[in-house]
C-alpha angles and dihedrals in degrees: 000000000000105000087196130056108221109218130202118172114173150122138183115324131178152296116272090226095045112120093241097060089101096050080046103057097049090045084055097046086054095051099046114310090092104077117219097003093057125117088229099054089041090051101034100036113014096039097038111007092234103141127006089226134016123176142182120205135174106220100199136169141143080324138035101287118183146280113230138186120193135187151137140232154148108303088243099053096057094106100053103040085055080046087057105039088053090052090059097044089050086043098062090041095052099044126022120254127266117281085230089039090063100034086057088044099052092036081055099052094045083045100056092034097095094052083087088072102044097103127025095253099056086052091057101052091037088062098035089052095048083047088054098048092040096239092136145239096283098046091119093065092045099045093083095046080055101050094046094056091070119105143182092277103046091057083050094058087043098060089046100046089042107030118088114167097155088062100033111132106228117210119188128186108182139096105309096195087057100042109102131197097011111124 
């Protein structure tokens, strides 16, 4: 018997290169892409200890990609952890973000951001996938002036323009028997 449910909710998601990556990305940090300051993990594990861990990610490249949320949890809470993530997608498109929220988000991005320098090989791929995408040589010195840009209402627009809960495609691998409240 499988004791956890495994849980993948997505749908299409964005180019690598479109101009609302950036908006995108924050947006995304805030939702669940942000580890313990997300609003998924604060609803799903630390509300209601639901999942241990719960994360959204964009997966972009020269095409759309995907958005993805993954967690895990008891069999019989299934149902009301997807409830839940669905809440919160349907939450940051409806009101704008916290001034703090996004202060903390974007602080977070252009912090982290040099960790992909820190060996020889990271640098490498940091630079041949900039190369790939077209985003320049000196990418690196522009990301946190991107990132910065981004206000309340752009990571409005882009919840509203990249979310799609109403069309997500829910997979479960779990004991069915067991999963409770999933159509």
């Amino acid at each position: 018997s499988i004791t956890q449910a495994n849980i993948v909710l997505g749908h299409g998601g964005i180019k690598r290169t479109h101009p609302d990556y950036y908006a995108a990305s924050v947006m995304n940090h805030i939702l669940g892409g942000g580890g313990l300051g997300s609003r998924l993990l604060e609803s799903i594990r630390i509300q209601r200890g639901l999942a241990y861990s719960v994360s959204s990610a964009f997966v972009a490249g020269k095409r759309s990609g995907s958005f993805q949320i993954q967690l895990q949890t008891r069999n019989a809470s299934a149902g009301e952890a997807v409830s839940l993530v669905l809440k919160e997608m349907r939450r940051i498109q409806k009101d704008p973000v916290g001034e703090k929220e996004l202060e903390t988000a974007k602080k977070y991005l252009v912090g982290s951001f040099p960790l992909r320098f820190v060996t020889q090989e990271r640098r490498a791929s940091f630079f041949s996938r900039a190369e790939y995408f077209g985003l320049g040589l000196d990418y690196g010195e522009r990301y946190p002036e991107l990132i910065g840009a981004v206000t309340r209402h752009d990571v409005l627009q882009a919840a509203r323009r990249y979310l799609h809960p109403g069309k997500a495609i829910l997979c479960v691998v779990g004991d069915l028997r067991e999963v409770k409240g999933i159509e």
